[in-house]
C-alpha positions as CSV (number, residue, x, y, z in Angstrom):
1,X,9.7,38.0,-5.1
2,X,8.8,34.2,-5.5
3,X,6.3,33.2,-7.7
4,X,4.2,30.1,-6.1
5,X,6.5,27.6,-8.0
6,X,9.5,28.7,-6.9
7,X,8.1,29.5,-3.6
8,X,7.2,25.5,-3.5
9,X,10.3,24.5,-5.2
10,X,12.5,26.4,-2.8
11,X,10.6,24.6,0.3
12,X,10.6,21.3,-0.9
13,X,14.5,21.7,-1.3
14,X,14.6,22.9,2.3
15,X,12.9,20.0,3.9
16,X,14.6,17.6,1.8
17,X,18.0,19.0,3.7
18,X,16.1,18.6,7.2
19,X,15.4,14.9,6.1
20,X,18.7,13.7,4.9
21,X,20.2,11.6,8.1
22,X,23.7,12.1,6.6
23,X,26.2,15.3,5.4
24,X,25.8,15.9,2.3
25,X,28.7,14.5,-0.8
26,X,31.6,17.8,-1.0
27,X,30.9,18.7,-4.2
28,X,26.9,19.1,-3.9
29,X,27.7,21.2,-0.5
30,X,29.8,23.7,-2.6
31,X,27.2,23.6,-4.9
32,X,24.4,24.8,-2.7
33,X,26.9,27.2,-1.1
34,X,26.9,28.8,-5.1
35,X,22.9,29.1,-5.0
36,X,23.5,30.7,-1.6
37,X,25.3,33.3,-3.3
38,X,23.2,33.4,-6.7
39,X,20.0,34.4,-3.8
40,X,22.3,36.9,-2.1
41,X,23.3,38.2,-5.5
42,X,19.3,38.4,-6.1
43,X,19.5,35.9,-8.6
44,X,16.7,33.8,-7.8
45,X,15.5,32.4,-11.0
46,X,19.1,30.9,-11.9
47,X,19.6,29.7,-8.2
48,X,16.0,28.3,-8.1
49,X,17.1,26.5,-11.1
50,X,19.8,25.4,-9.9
51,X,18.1,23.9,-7.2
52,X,16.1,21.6,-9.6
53,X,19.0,20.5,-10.9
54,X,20.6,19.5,-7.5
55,X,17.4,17.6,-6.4
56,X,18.1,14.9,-8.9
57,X,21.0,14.3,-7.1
58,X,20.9,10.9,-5.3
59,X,20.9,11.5,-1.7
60,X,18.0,14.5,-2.0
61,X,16.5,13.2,-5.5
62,X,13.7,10.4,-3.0
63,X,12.8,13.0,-0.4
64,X,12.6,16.1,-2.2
65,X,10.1,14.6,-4.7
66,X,7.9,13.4,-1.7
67,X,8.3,17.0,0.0
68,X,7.4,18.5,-3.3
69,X,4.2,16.7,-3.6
70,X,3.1,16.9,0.2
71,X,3.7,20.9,-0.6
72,X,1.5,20.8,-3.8
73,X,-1.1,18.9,-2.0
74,X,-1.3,21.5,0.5
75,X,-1.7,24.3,-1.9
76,X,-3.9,22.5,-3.7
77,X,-6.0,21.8,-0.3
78,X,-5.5,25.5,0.8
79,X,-7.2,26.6,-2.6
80,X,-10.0,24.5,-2.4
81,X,-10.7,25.6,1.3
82,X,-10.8,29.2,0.3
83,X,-13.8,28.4,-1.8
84,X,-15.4,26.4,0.8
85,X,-14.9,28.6,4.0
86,X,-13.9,32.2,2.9
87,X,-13.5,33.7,6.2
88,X,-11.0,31.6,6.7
89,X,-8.6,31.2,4.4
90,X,-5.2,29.5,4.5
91,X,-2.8,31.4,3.9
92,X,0.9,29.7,3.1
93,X,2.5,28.9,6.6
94,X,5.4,31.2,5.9
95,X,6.3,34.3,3.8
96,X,8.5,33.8,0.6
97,X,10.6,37.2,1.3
98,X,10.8,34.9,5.5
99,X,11.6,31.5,3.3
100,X,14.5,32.9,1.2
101,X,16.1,34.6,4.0
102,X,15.8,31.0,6.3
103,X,17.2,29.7,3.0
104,X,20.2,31.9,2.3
105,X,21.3,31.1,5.8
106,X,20.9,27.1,5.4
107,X,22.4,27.3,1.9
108,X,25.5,28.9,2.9
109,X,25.8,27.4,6.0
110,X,28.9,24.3,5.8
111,X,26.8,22.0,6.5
112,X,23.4,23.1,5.1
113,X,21.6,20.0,6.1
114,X,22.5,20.4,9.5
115,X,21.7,24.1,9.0
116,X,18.3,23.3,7.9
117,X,17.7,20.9,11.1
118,X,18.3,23.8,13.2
119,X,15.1,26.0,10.9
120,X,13.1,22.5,11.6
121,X,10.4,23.9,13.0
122,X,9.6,27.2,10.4
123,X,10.3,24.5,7.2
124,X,8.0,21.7,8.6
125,X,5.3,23.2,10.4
126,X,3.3,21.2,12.4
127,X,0.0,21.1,10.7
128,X,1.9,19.4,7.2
């Protein structure tokens, strides 16, 4: 199971790949092939950190930071509604155990970032 931070970095990752308008370089493709594995392997804090290191790489490092703080600001609106309207709490738009699977197939996909264009709709819902 995903603690909130890894739930948040493992989604900002995702939409990061369903914004990137080209393939990703070889060697960061294998790369997130290996944390498709490590998640597979149930590994998830070493591919989760992983995946922090391969956001810093160029083509993701702009877009994943902006996804990552969109996210937060979400959960950080989504707490404060709870207090405000109980009855109707937000809830995260999708289950971690539902995110990691989507993920496992994007990651090991051969071309994840067209992988995650095709899971566009369940990574960027419509309300974000």
């Amino acid at each position: 199971m995903l603690n909130l931070l890894q739930t948040v970095t493992l989604h900002a990752f995702l939409r990061a790949l369903v914004k990137l308008d080209s393939p990703l370089p070889i060697a960061l493709q294998q790369e997130i092939n290996k944390v498709g594995e490590m998640l597979v392997n149930t590994q998830k804090d070493d591919a989760l950190n992983r995946l922090l290191e391969l956001a810093e790489n160029e083509c993701l490092k702009k877009s994943y930071r902006n996804a990552r703080m969109n996210i937060q600001r979400q959960y950080t609106t989504q707490e404060l509604n709870r207090y405000d309207q109980p009855s109707q709490q937000n809830q995260p738009t999708m289950p971690p155990e539902h995110l990691t699977n989507i993920a496992i197939a994007i990651f090991k996909a051969p071309d994840s970032s067209a992988e995650a264009k095709k899971h566009k709709s369940e990574i960027i819902p419509k309300n974000s």
